[in-house]
C-alpha positions, 0 to 999 in steps of 0.5 A: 715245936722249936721257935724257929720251926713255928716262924717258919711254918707261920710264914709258909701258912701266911704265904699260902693265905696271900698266894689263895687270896690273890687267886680268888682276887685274879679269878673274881675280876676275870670275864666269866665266859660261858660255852652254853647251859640252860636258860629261861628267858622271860617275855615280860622281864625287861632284862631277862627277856634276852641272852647274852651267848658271852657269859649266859646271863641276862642280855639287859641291865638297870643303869641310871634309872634306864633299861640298857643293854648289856649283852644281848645275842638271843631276844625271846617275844620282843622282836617277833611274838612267840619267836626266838631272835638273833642279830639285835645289838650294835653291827650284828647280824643273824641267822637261825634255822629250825631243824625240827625235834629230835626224833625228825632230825634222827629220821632224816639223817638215819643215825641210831638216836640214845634213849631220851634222843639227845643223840642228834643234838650232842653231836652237832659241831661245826667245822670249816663253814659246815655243821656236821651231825651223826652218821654211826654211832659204831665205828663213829663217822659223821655227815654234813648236815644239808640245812648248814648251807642255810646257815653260812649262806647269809645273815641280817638283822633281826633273824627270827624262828618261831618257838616250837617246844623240843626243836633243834635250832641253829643260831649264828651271829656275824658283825658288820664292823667286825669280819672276823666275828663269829658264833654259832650256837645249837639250842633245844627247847625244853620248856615253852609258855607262849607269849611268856617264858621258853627254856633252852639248853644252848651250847656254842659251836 
Protein backbone atom coordinates (compact mmCIF):
# COMPACT_ATOMS: atom_id res chain seq x y z
CA UNK A 1 0.00 0.00 0.00
CA UNK A 2 1.49 3.60 -1.27
CA UNK A 3 2.07 6.20 1.80
CA UNK A 4 -0.31 8.34 0.83
CA UNK A 5 -3.15 5.55 0.26
CA UNK A 6 -2.23 4.31 4.43
CA UNK A 7 -2.83 8.07 5.80
CA UNK A 8 -5.59 8.01 4.04
CA UNK A 9 -7.31 4.97 5.06
CA UNK A 10 -6.13 5.91 8.73
CA UNK A 11 -7.78 9.00 8.75
CA UNK A 12 -11.12 7.70 6.95
CA UNK A 13 -10.92 4.70 9.93
CA UNK A 14 -10.35 7.38 12.81
CA UNK A 15 -13.14 9.55 11.46
CA UNK A 16 -15.44 6.17 11.52
CA UNK A 17 -14.29 5.86 15.51
CA UNK A 18 -15.16 9.49 16.25
CA UNK A 19 -18.32 9.49 13.97
CA UNK A 20 -19.48 6.07 16.29
CA UNK A 21 -18.43 7.48 19.33
CA UNK A 22 -20.33 10.60 19.29
CA UNK A 23 -23.22 8.23 18.35
CA UNK A 24 -23.03 5.93 21.58
CA UNK A 25 -22.27 9.51 23.65
CA UNK A 26 -25.60 11.09 21.63
CA UNK A 27 -27.58 7.86 22.38
CA UNK A 28 -26.07 7.13 25.98
CA UNK A 29 -27.33 10.80 27.29
CA UNK A 30 -30.84 10.42 25.06
CA UNK A 31 -34.18 9.67 27.41
CA UNK A 32 -34.78 6.15 26.92
CA UNK A 33 -38.51 5.93 26.53
CA UNK A 34 -40.59 2.89 26.58
CA UNK A 35 -44.02 1.78 24.66
CA UNK A 36 -44.45 -1.25 27.50
CA UNK A 37 -43.08 -4.75 28.07
CA UNK A 38 -43.00 -6.97 31.22
CA UNK A 39 -42.52 -5.90 34.55
CA UNK A 40 -42.86 -7.44 38.19
CA UNK A 41 -43.63 -5.24 40.65
CA UNK A 42 -42.78 -6.17 44.09
CA UNK A 43 -44.90 -5.25 47.17
CA UNK A 44 -41.97 -5.10 50.09
CA UNK A 45 -39.47 -3.30 47.67
CA UNK A 46 -39.26 0.22 48.18
CA UNK A 47 -38.49 1.13 44.65
CA UNK A 48 -39.89 -1.72 42.86
CA UNK A 49 -43.07 -1.47 44.32
CA UNK A 50 -43.95 1.09 41.35
CA UNK A 51 -43.98 1.70 37.68
CA UNK A 52 -43.01 4.49 35.73
CA UNK A 53 -45.19 3.87 32.36
CA UNK A 54 -42.02 6.88 30.78
CA UNK A 55 -39.39 4.33 30.50
CA UNK A 56 -40.38 1.07 32.49
CA UNK A 57 -38.54 0.99 35.26
CA UNK A 58 -38.61 0.93 38.77
CA UNK A 59 -40.89 4.36 39.89
CA UNK A 60 -38.74 5.17 43.12
CA UNK A 61 -35.25 6.11 43.90
CA UNK A 62 -32.13 6.25 46.83
CA UNK A 63 -31.32 9.82 46.96
CA UNK A 64 -29.43 11.41 49.88
CA UNK A 65 -30.15 8.53 52.18
CA UNK A 66 -34.12 8.73 51.47
CA UNK A 67 -36.94 6.87 49.62
CA UNK A 68 -38.17 9.44 46.71
CA UNK A 69 -39.95 9.03 43.75
CA UNK A 70 -38.69 8.83 40.61
CA UNK A 71 -41.25 8.19 38.28
CA UNK A 72 -44.24 6.46 39.52
CA UNK A 73 -47.72 6.06 37.35
CA UNK A 74 -48.40 2.23 38.40
CA UNK A 75 -48.42 1.38 42.57
CA UNK A 76 -48.65 -2.48 43.38
CA UNK A 77 -49.88 -3.22 47.60
CA UNK A 78 -49.04 0.61 48.65
CA UNK A 79 -52.20 2.62 48.00
CA UNK A 80 -54.82 -0.45 48.21
CA UNK A 81 -53.71 -4.03 49.46
CA UNK A 82 -53.44 -6.61 46.67
CA UNK A 83 -54.32 -3.73 44.17
CA UNK A 84 -53.07 -2.06 41.22
CA UNK A 85 -53.15 1.79 41.48
CA UNK A 86 -52.76 4.86 39.26
CA UNK A 87 -53.00 8.74 39.39
CA UNK A 88 -50.31 8.77 42.62
CA UNK A 89 -47.65 11.55 41.51
CA UNK A 90 -47.80 15.23 41.57
CA UNK A 91 -51.22 16.51 39.56
CA UNK A 92 -52.09 13.19 38.50
CA UNK A 93 -55.15 11.55 37.99
CA UNK A 94 -56.35 8.24 37.26
CA UNK A 95 -58.68 5.74 35.86
CA UNK A 96 -58.66 1.85 35.41
CA UNK A 97 -60.99 -0.63 34.39
CA UNK A 98 -60.86 -4.43 35.12
CA UNK A 99 -61.97 -6.13 31.60
CA UNK A 100 -61.97 -9.43 33.16
CA UNK A 101 -59.47 -12.42 31.48
CA UNK A 102 -59.20 -13.14 27.96
CA UNK A 103 -61.66 -15.88 27.26
CA UNK A 104 -64.41 -13.37 28.93
CA UNK A 105 -63.56 -10.42 26.88
CA UNK A 106 -63.36 -12.99 23.48
CA UNK A 107 -67.34 -14.07 24.78
CA UNK A 108 -68.49 -10.67 25.20
CA UNK A 109 -67.31 -9.36 22.16
CA UNK A 110 -67.51 -12.59 19.96
CA UNK A 111 -64.44 -12.17 17.75
CA UNK A 112 -62.44 -15.62 16.78
CA UNK A 113 -59.51 -15.17 20.05
CA UNK A 114 -55.63 -17.21 18.54
CA UNK A 115 -54.40 -20.12 20.04
CA UNK A 116 -52.96 -18.83 23.64
CA UNK A 117 -55.80 -15.86 23.45
CA UNK A 118 -54.03 -13.19 23.27
CA UNK A 119 -56.20 -12.00 20.33
CA UNK A 120 -58.18 -9.60 22.32
CA UNK A 121 -55.40 -8.09 24.00
CA UNK A 122 -53.34 -7.11 21.10
CA UNK A 123 -55.86 -5.72 19.48
CA UNK A 124 -56.84 -3.00 22.08
CA UNK A 125 -56.16 0.52 20.62
CA UNK A 126 -57.21 3.70 21.35
CA UNK A 127 -58.41 6.41 19.23
CA UNK A 128 -60.34 9.78 19.19
CA UNK A 129 -61.49 9.38 23.23
CA UNK A 130 -62.78 5.63 22.36
CA UNK A 131 -60.89 2.23 22.64
CA UNK A 132 -61.47 -0.32 20.19
CA UNK A 133 -61.26 -3.90 20.35
CA UNK A 134 -61.63 -6.95 17.79
CA UNK A 135 -64.60 -7.69 15.64
CA UNK A 136 -63.29 -10.22 12.69
CA UNK A 137 -60.12 -11.38 12.24
CA UNK A 138 -60.94 -11.84 8.20
CA UNK A 139 -61.57 -9.14 6.55
CA UNK A 140 -60.22 -7.02 9.73
CA UNK A 141 -62.78 -4.57 11.34
CA UNK A 142 -63.34 -3.48 14.95
CA UNK A 143 -65.68 -2.35 17.37
CA UNK A 144 -65.77 0.21 20.22
CA UNK A 145 -65.34 -1.40 23.47
CA UNK A 146 -68.49 -0.51 25.59
CA UNK A 147 -66.19 -0.19 29.07
CA UNK A 148 -64.19 2.87 26.90
CA UNK A 149 -67.00 5.41 28.33
CA UNK A 150 -65.88 4.21 31.72
CA UNK A 151 -62.60 5.14 31.06
CA UNK A 152 -62.60 8.65 29.30
CA UNK A 153 -65.83 9.51 31.73
CA UNK A 154 -63.50 10.57 34.86
CA UNK A 155 -60.32 10.18 36.88
CA UNK A 156 -59.11 11.20 40.34
CA UNK A 157 -56.41 10.37 42.53
CA UNK A 158 -55.48 7.26 43.59
CA UNK A 159 -57.83 4.99 41.24
CA UNK A 160 -57.27 1.39 42.21
CA UNK A 161 -58.48 -2.34 40.63
CA UNK A 162 -57.96 -5.38 42.47
CA UNK A 163 -55.04 -7.69 41.13
CA UNK A 164 -56.81 -10.83 39.70
CA UNK A 165 -54.32 -13.24 37.91
CA UNK A 166 -54.99 -13.10 33.49
CA UNK A 167 -57.04 -10.02 33.72
CA UNK A 168 -57.17 -7.48 31.01
CA UNK A 169 -56.92 -3.59 32.46
CA UNK A 170 -57.27 -0.39 31.21
CA UNK A 171 -55.29 2.18 32.80
CA UNK A 172 -55.36 6.12 32.01
CA UNK A 173 -53.57 8.81 33.39
CA UNK A 174 -54.53 13.07 33.16
CA UNK A 175 -52.75 15.89 34.99
CA UNK A 176 -54.52 18.59 36.69
CA UNK A 177 -51.71 21.05 35.96
CA UNK A 178 -51.27 19.83 32.66
CA UNK A 179 -54.55 19.41 30.23
CA UNK A 180 -53.24 18.32 27.63
CA UNK A 181 -51.33 15.27 29.39
CA UNK A 182 -52.62 11.74 28.55
CA UNK A 183 -51.77 8.16 28.61
CA UNK A 184 -53.44 5.13 28.27
CA UNK A 185 -51.78 1.93 29.09
CA UNK A 186 -53.39 -2.01 28.60
CA UNK A 187 -51.89 -4.38 30.79
CA UNK A 188 -52.21 -8.38 31.68
CA UNK A 189 -51.65 -10.07 34.47
CA UNK A 190 -49.09 -13.06 34.05
CA UNK A 191 -48.11 -13.76 37.24
CA UNK A 192 -49.52 -13.07 40.80
CA UNK A 193 -48.40 -13.52 44.74
CA UNK A 194 -50.94 -11.91 46.74
CA UNK A 195 -49.55 -9.26 49.05
CA UNK A 196 -46.19 -9.80 47.38
CA UNK A 197 -45.23 -9.71 43.82
CA UNK A 198 -47.51 -9.38 40.27
CA UNK A 199 -46.06 -9.53 36.72
CA UNK A 200 -47.46 -7.56 33.90
CA UNK A 201 -47.11 -7.35 30.20
CA UNK A 202 -48.00 -3.43 29.97
CA UNK A 203 -47.98 -1.74 26.28
CA UNK A 204 -49.05 2.34 26.06
CA UNK A 205 -52.16 3.21 23.58
Amino acid sequence: MKKHHFRNYVTGFTFLLLAVSGAFAQTATTEFKAGGGIATLYALDPLARTLCFDDGREGGVFQQNEVRNRCSSLDFNAYNEDALTVGIEGGQNGAIIDLGNALELQKRYGYTETVGNGQGFASLRAANGKIYILKERQPHTEQELNESALLFAGSRSSASANVKLGHIYLARLTDRNDKTFERIVKLIVISYTPNEAVTIRWQVL
